[in-house]
N, C-alpha and C positions, 0 to 999 in steps of 0.2 A: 504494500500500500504506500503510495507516495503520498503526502500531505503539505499543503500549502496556503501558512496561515496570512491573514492578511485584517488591516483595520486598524491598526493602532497608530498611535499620535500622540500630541500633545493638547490635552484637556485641560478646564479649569475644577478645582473642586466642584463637586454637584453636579457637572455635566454626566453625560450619558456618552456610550460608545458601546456599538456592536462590532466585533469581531467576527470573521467567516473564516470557516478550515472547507479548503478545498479537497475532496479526496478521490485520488485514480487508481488503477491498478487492478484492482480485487472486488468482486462482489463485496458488498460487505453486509449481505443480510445475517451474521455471526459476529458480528464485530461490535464491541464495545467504543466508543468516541468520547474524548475526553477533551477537556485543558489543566495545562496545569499553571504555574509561573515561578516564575525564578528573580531573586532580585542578588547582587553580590553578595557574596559571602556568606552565603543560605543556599539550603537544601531546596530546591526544588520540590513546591507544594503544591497538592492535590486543590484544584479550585469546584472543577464539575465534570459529569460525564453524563452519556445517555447513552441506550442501549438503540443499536440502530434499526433493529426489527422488533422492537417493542416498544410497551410505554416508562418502563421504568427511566429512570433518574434524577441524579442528586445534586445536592448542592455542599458544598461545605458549610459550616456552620459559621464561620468566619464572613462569607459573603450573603447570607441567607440571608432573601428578604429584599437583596440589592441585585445581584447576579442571576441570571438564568440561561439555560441551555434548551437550545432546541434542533432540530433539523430537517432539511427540505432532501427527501430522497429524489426528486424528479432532478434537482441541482448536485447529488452527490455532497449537501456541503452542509458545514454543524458552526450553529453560531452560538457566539457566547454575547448575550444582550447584559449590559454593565451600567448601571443605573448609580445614582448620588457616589459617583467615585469619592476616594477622598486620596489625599497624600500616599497613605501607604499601602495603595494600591496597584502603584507605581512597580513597573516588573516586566521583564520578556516574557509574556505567553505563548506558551506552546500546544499546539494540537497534538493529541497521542490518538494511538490505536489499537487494539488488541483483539485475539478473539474472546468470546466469553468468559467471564472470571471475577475476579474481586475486580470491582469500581478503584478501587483507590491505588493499586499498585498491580506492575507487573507488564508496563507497557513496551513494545517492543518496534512499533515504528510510531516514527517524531519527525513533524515539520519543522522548520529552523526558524519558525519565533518570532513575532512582532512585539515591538517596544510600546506599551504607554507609559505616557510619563502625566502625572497630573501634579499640579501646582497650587499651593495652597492660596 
């Protein structure tokens, strides 16, 4: 599965920003769809994911409430819609892939990441 995340920028606190992950290669009626993000000197964390032939998916706690994940199978593409940003929100996003399994880890193809950056 090749993946290709795109949409990020630089925002003001509170704004909104959708992210789209492109994805070729693979059927992916098995595949779990995720983001995650990464800021320096930090682990790279679980944000969301969805299940692409089903209805499940989550959010992390951390964004819940702000964050959400959806996607358009006719488009092949999983967006992450990012509502009341704030500062440290700030991170490389990454699109992941997998086939079924735990949500949270275990992902073994990755897009190379869009940057938001939001400003207080």
């Amino acid at each position: 599965v090749q993946l290709q995340a795109s949409g990020g920028g630089l925002v003001q606190a509170g704004d909104s920003l959708t992210l789209s992950c492109a994805a070729s290669g693979r059927t992916l009626s098995n595949y779990v769809m995720a983001w995650f993000r990464q800021t320096p000197g930090k682990e790279r964390e679980f944000v969301a994911s969805i299940l692409w032939s089903g209805s499940a998916s989550y959010v992390d706690d951390s964004v819940q409430g702000r964050f959400s994940i959806s996607r358009n199978r006719a488009k092949n593409t999983v967006y992450l819609q990012m509502n009341s940003l704030m500062p440290e929100d700030s991170a490389v996003y990454y699109c992941a892939a997998k086939i079924r399994g735990s949500h949270r880890s275990g992902y073994g193809f990755w897009g190379p990441g869009t940057l938001v950056t939001v400003s207080s």
